[in-house]
MIGUZA-155783 format. One line per 10 residues: number of its first residue (from 1); their letters; for each residue x, y, z of C-alpha. Coordinates in steps of 0.001 Angstrom, whole numbers, plus 500000, padded with zeros to 6 digits. Example, Ala and Ser with C-alpha at 12.3 -4.5 7.8 and 13.67 -1.06 7.14 Angstrom:
BEGIN
1) as) 512300,495500,507800 ~ 513670,498940,507140
This chain:
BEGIN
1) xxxxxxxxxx) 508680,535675,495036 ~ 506667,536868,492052 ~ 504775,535084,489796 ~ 507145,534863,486752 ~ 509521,533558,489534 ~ 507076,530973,490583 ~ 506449,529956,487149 ~ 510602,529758,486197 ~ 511296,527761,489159 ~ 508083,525167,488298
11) xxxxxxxxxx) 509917,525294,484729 ~ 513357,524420,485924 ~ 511366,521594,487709 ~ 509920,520275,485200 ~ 513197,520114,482261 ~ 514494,518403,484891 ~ 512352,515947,485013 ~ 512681,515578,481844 ~ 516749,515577,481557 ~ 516566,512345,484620
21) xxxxxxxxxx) 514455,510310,482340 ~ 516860,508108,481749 ~ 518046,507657,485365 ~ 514701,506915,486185 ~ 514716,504336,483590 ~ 517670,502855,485229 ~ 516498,502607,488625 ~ 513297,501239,487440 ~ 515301,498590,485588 ~ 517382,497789,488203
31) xxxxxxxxxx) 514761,496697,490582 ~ 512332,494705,488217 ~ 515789,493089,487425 ~ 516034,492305,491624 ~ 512317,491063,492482 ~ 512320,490524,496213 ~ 509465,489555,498085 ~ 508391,491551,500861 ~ 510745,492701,503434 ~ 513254,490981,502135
41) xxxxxxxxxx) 514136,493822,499663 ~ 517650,494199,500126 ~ 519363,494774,497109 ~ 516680,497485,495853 ~ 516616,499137,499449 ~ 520129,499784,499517 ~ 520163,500839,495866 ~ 517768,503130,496349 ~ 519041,504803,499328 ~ 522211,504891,497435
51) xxxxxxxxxx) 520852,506818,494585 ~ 519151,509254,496817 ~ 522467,509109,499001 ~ 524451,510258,495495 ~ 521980,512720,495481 ~ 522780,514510,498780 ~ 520001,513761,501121 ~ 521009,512398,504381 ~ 519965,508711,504558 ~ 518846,506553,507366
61) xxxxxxxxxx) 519334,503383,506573 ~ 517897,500795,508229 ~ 515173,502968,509443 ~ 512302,502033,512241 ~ 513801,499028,512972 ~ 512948,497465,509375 ~ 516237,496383,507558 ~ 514896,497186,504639 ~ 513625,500501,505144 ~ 514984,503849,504966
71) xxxxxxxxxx) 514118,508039,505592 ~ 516111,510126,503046 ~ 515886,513717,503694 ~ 516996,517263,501696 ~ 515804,520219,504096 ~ 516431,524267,503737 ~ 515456,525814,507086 ~ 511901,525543,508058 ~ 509030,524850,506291 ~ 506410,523011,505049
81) xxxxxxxxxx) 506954,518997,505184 ~ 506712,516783,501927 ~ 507095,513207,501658 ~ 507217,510889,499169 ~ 506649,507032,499629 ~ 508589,504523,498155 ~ 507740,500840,497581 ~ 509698,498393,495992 ~ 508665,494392,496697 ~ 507849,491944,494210
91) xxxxxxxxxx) 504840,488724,494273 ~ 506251,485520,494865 ~ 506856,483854,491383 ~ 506070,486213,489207 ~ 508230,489370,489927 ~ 506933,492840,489666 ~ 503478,492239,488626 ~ 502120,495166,490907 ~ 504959,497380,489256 ~ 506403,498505,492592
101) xxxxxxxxxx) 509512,499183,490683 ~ 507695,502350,489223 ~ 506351,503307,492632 ~ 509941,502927,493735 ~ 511450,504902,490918 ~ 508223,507651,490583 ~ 508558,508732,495159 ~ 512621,508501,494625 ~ 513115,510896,491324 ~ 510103,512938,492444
111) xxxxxxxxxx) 511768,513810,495628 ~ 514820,514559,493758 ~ 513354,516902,491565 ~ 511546,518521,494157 ~ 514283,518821,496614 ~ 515991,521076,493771 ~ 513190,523666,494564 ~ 514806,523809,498142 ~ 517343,526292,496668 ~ 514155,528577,496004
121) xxxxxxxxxx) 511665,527920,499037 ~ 512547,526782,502489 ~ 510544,523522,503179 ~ 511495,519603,504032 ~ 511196,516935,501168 ~ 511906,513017,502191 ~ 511459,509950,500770 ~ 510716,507213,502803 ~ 511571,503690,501918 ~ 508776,501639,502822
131) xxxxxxxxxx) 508921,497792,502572 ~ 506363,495272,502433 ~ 503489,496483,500981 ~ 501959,493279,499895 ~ 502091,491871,503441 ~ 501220,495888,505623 ~ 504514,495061,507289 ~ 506403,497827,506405 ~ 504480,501319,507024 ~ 502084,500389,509656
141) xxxxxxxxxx) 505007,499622,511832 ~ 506475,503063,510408 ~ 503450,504328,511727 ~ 503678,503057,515251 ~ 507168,504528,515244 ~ 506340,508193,514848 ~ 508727,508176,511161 ~ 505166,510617,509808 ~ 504898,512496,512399 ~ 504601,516598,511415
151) xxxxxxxxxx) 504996,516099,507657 ~ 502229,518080,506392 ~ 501446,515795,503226 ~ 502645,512144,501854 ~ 502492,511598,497942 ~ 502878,507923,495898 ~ 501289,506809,492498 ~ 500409,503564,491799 ~ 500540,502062,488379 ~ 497374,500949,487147
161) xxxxxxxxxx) 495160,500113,483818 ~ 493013,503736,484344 ~ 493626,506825,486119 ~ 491676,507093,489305 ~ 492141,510505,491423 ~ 490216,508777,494484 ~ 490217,505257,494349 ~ 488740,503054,497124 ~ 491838,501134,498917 ~ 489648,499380,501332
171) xxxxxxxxxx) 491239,498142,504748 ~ 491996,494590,505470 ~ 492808,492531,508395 ~ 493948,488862,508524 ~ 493383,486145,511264 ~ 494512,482812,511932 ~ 491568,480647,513912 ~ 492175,477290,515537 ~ 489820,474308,516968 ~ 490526,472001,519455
181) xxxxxxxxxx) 488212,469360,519715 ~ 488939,465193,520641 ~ 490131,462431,518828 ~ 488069,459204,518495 ~ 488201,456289,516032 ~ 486102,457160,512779 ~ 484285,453782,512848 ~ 484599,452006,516756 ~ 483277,455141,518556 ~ 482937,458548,517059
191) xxxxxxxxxx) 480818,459992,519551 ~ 483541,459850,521983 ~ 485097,462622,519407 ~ 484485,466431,519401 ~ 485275,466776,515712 ~ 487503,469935,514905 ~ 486486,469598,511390 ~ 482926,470194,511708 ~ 483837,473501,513637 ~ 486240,475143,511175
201) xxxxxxxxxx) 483390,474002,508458 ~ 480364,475610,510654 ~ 482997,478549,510894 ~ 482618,479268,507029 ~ 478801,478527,507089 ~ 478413,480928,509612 ~ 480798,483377,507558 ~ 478524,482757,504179 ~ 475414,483321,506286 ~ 477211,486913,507542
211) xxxxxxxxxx) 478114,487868,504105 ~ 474419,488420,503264 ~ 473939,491009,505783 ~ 477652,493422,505628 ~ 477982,496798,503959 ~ 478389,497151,500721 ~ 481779,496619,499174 ~ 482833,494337,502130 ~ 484916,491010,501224 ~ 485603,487744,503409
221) xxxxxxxxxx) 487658,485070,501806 ~ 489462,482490,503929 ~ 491363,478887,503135 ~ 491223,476063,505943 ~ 494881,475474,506652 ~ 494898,472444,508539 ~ 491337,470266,507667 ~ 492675,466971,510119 ~ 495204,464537,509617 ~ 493717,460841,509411
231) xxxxxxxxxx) 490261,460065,507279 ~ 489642,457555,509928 ~ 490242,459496,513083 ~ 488043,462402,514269 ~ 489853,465236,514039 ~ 490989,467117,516967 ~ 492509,469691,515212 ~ 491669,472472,512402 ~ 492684,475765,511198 ~ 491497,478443,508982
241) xxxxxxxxxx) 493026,481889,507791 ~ 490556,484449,507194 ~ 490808,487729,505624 ~ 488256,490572,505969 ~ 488102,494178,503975 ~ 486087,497428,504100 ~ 486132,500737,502722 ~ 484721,502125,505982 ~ 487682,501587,508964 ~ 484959,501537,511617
251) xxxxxxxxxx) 483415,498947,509885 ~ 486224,496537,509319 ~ 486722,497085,513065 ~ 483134,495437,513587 ~ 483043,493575,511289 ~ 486772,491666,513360 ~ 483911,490979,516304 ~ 481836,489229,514052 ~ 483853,486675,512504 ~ 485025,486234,515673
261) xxxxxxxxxx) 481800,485555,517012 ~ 481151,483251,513978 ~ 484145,481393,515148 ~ 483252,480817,519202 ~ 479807,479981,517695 ~ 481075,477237,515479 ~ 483340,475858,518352 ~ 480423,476251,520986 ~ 478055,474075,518475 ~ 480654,471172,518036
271) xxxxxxxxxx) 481361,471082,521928 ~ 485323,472155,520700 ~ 487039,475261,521959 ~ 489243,477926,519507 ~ 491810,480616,519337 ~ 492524,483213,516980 ~ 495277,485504,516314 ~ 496333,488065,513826 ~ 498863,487098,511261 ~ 499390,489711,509452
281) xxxxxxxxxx) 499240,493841,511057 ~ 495686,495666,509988 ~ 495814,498149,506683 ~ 493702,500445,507489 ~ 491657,502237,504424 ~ 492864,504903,502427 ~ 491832,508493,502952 ~ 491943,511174,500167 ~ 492822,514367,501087 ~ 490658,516363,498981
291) xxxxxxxxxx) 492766,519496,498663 ~ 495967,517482,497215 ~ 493578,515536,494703 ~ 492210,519197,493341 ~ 495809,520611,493298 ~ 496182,517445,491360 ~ 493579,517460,489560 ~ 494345,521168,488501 ~ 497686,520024,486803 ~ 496099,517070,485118
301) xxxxxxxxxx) 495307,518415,481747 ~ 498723,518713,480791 ~ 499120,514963,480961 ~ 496355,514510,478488 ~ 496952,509905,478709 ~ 496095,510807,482461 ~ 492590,512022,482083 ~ 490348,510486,484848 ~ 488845,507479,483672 ~ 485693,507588,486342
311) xxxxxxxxxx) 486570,504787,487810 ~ 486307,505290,491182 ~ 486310,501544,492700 ~ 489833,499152,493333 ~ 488852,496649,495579 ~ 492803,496475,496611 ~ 494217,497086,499702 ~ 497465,498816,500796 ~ 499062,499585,503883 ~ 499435,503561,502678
321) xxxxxxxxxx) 496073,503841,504155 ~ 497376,503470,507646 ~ 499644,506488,506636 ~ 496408,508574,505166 ~ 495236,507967,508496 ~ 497636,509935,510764 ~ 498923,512825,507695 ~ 497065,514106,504611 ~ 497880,511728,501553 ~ 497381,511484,498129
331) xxxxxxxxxx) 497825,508246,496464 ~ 495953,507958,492902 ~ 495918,505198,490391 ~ 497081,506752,487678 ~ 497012,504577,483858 ~ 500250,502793,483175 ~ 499296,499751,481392 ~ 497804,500629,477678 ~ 495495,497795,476987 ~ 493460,497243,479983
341) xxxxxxxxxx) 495653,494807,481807 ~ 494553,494521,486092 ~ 497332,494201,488512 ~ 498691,490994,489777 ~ 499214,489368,486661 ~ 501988,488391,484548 ~ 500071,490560,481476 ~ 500367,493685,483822 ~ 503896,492986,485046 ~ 504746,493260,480889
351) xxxxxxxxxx) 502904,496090,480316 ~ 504361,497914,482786 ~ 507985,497225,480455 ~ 506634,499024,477507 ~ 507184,502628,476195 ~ 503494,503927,477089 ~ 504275,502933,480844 ~ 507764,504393,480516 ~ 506604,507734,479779 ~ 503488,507585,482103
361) xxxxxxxxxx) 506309,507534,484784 ~ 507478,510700,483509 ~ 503949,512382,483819 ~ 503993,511126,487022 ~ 507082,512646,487901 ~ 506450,515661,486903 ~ 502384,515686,488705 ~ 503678,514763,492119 ~ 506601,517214,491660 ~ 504232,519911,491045
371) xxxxxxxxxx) 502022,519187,493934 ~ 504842,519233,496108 ~ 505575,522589,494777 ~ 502357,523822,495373 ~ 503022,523293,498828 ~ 506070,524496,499030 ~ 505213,527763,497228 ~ 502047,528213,499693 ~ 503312,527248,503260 ~ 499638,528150,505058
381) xxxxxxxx) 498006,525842,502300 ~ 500322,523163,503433 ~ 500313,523640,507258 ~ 496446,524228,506333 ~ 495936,520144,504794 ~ 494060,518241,507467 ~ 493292,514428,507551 ~ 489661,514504,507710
């Protein structure tokens, strides 16, 4: 195919984009309108699959095992692999204040759009439904299942209040530790006790002590869940919930062992003994694949509210880096709220209704359409895209 051939297809692509706007509009409506929490996304699961079922992909719904997930797929013989990733769960209480219904509505129409380059370029584009983001319950599970396997390259925005090409989505883990210790009267004879309490306590001493010495960028925040039960009694029993993150997987991997060993010190200094468990599965941290974040990056200055703000740090997590971890992915921030406004809040969850995010959308349509054509117009770049 020739240049000018190229360049009327990317064309076509793009007044397309710009003919949907207001079905993406609707669907973006219709699931801040339907805030579930994660996956318990019913409603918007099976309305998007519907949409992309109207569409003419063929849908999998439930997919992986996950009610609430789904694989939608548009293919024309072989060729490269593109998918897009869909999220779509709310916060408990206040609704879409991490404006997953644009994520939702920017992976859904930009596999649309793309898939109507299929008629030009044999290739693959999907979009995967992919529940629970706030809670990693939804695509590291997808993970574990294969559902990424051979795609050459994954694309997602994410709304935010700057446009970030590379931003650091550390990984996190989450653990649930317990103490056992022995009851004894408060007053009568407390030595008789092994107190629970002072264990979960020496547990977060221990953990403040750590914090001096970790990398850079590291976080550990943790509640005690269970602190005892009478004032009077020693306590036999406490609990804590701990959550760790790093920008460096390795790392958050050590750094597990250590809080851990914080923990079996704590109940080794009280005489009590402890268990822990994960609650939650491990996000690991996002990778950037460098040659999608240039193609990007190339295509940038014709969405002049999207120029890269320099930004380059988060501090969020999200389970899309256990996806960059197996495929090449490109998930950038990209500037959606107008006046500064940080995700997770109610401010956010309003910008994210007004006209300036409304049209971001459409930029972002059309950017992660034209990556995907990149791809599909150069099949050895694609099959070329490595992890690391």
């Amino acid at each position: 195919m020739s240049i000018s051939e190229k360049d009327t297809v990317r064309r076509r692509l793009m007044e397309m984009a710009d003919e949907r706007r207001d079905q993406a509009f609707s669907i973006a409506d219709y699931i801040f309108q339907h805030p579930e929490t994660s996956m318990k996304e019913y409603e918007s699961s099976a309305y998007l699959a519907g949409v992309l079922r109207d569409e003419g992909f063929d849908v999998e719904y439930p997919y992986c095992g996950i009610d609430t997930a789904f694989k939608a797929t548009k293919k024309n013989g072989d060729g490269p692999r593109i998918c897009f990733l869909a999220e779509y769960d709310a916060l408990p209480g206040s609704g879409h204040a991490c404006g997953h219904q644009w994520i939702g509505t920017v992976s859904a129409m930009s596999g649309i759009v793309l898939a109507d380059a299929l008629k030009d370029f044999p290739g693959e584009v999907t979009v995967f439904g992919t529940p629970g983001e706030e809670t990693g319950e939804g695509k590291p599970v997808m993970v574990e299942a294969g559902a990424f396997d051979g795609y050459n390259a994954a694309l997602e925005i994410h709304g935010n209040y700057a446009t970030t090409l590379a931003p650091v989505v550390v990984g996190i883990g989450g653990i649930d530790i317990e103490f056992f210790g022995k009851a004894a009267h408060a007053g009568e004879h407390p030595w008789y006790g092994k107190n629970a309490l002072d264990a979960v306590i020496q547990l977060f001493n221990s953990i403040n002590a750590l914090r001096q010495q970790t990398m850079d960028g590291t976080r550990i925040h943790g509640i005690i869940t269970n602190g005892g039960d009478e004032v009077n009694t020693v306590p036999a029993y406490t609990s804590a919930r701990i959550e760790y993150r790093s920008q460096d997987q390795e790392y958050l991997e050590g750094l597990l062992k250590r809080i851990v060993a914080c923990a079996e010190g704590a109940a080794l200094a009280t005489g009590c003994t402890m268990k822990w468990a994960h609650f939650e599965p491990t996000c690991e941290a996002l990778i950037t694949n460098p040659v999608l974040m240039e193609l990007c990056r190339d295509h940038l200055p014709e969405f002049p509210e999207l120029t890269e703000s320099g930004i380059d740090f988060a501090g969020g997590a999200s389970d899309t880096g256990n996806v960059s971890q197996v495929i090449p992915t490109f998930h950038p921030m990209i500037k959606m709220a107008q006046h500064g406004e940080g995700c997770h809040t109610e401010a956010f969850r309003d910008a994210l209704l007004q006209p300036y995010a409304k049209e971001r959308a459409i930029d972002s349509i059309k950017l992660l359409t034209e990556i995907g054509l990149d791809l599909l117009e150069d099949p050895e770049l694609a099959y070329s895209l490595k992890v690391r």
